[in-house]
C-alpha positions in Angstrom: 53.4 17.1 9.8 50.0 18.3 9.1 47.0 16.5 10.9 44.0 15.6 8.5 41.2 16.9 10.3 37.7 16.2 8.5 36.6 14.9 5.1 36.9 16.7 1.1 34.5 18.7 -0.4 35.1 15.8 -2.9 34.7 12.6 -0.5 30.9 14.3 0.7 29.9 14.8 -2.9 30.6 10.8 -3.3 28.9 9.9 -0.2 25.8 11.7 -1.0 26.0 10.5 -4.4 26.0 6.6 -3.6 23.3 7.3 -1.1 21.6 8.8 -4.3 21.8 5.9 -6.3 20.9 3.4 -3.5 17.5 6.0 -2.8 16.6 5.4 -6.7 17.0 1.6 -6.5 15.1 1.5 -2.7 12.1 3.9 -3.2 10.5 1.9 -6.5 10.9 -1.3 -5.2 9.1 -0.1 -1.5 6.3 1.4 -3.4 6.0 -2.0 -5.3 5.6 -3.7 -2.0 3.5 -1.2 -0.5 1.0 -1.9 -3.5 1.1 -5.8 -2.8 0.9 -5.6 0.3 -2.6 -3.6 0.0 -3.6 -6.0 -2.2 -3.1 -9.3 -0.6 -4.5 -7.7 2.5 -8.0 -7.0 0.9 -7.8 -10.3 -0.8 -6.8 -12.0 2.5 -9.8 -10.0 4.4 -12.8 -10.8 1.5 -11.4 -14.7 1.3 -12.4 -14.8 4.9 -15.3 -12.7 5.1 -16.4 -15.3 2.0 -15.9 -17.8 3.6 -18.3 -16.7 6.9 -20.7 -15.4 4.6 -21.4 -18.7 2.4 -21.4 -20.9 5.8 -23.6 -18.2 7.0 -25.9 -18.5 4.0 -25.7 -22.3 3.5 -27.4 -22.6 7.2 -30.1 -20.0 6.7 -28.0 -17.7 9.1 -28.1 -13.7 9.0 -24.9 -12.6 7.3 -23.3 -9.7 8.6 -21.5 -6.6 6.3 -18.0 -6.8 5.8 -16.0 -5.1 7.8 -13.7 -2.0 5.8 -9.7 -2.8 7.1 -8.1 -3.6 3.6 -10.8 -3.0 1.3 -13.2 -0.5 0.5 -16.1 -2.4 -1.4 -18.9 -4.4 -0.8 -20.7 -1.9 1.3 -23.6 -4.8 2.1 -23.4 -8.0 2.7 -23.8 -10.9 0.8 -27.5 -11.7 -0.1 -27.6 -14.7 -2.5 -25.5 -18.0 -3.1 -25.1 -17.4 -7.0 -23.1 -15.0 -8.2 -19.9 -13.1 -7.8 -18.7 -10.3 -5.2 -15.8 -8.1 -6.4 -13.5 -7.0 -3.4 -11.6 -3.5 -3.9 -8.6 -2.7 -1.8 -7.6 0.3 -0.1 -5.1 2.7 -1.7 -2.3 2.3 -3.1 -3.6 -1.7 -4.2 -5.4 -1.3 -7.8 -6.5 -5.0 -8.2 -9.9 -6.4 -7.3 -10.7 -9.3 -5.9 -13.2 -11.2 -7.4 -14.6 -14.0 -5.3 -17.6 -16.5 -5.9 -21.1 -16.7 -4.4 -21.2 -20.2 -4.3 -18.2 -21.6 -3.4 -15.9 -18.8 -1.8 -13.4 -18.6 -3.9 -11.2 -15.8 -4.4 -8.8 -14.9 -7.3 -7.0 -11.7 -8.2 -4.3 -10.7 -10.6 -1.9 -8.5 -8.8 -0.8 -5.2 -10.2 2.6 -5.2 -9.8 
């Protein structure tokens, strides 16, 4: 009787294959998330930031500059109640935020 020892040339080739296919399913859908996740962090960070900024204005307080952990832009703070402020994330996140002056709200229309 001969002892099989090891796996086919043949048995790999499948193996690697599957693994293939599952790779080409996984790597879109973790780029998609990677992208919404970039987004709703810069939309999360300039909804609060808004949210300081119009308290801060409403009682004649200084308001500070935002702080740059999920989105790249506004460089200055907030100067004036009327008006809008547009929020950009940090790579890979392509949507803006767009919040208002005057009442701190935030909207965005996600990319993916």
């Amino acid at each position: 009787m001969n002892k099989q020892q090891g796996f086919t040339l043949i048995e790999l080739m499948i193996v690697v294959a599957i693994i293939a296919i599952l790779a080409a399913i996984a790597l879109p859908a973790y780029n998609n998330y990677r992208i919404r996740s970039a987004e709703g962090a810069c939309q999360a960070e300039a909804k609060a930031y808004m949210n300081s900024a119009v308290s801060a204005l409403m009682s004649s307080m200084t308001v500070a500059a935002p702080e740059h952990k999920a989105c790249t832009s506004p460089t200055t703070a907030i100067s004036s109640i009327t008006g809008t402020t547009n929020f950009v994330p940090k790579s890979p996140g392509t949507a803006n935020t767009v919040c208002s002056n005057s009442t701190a709200t935030c909207t965005m229309t996600p990319s993916v």
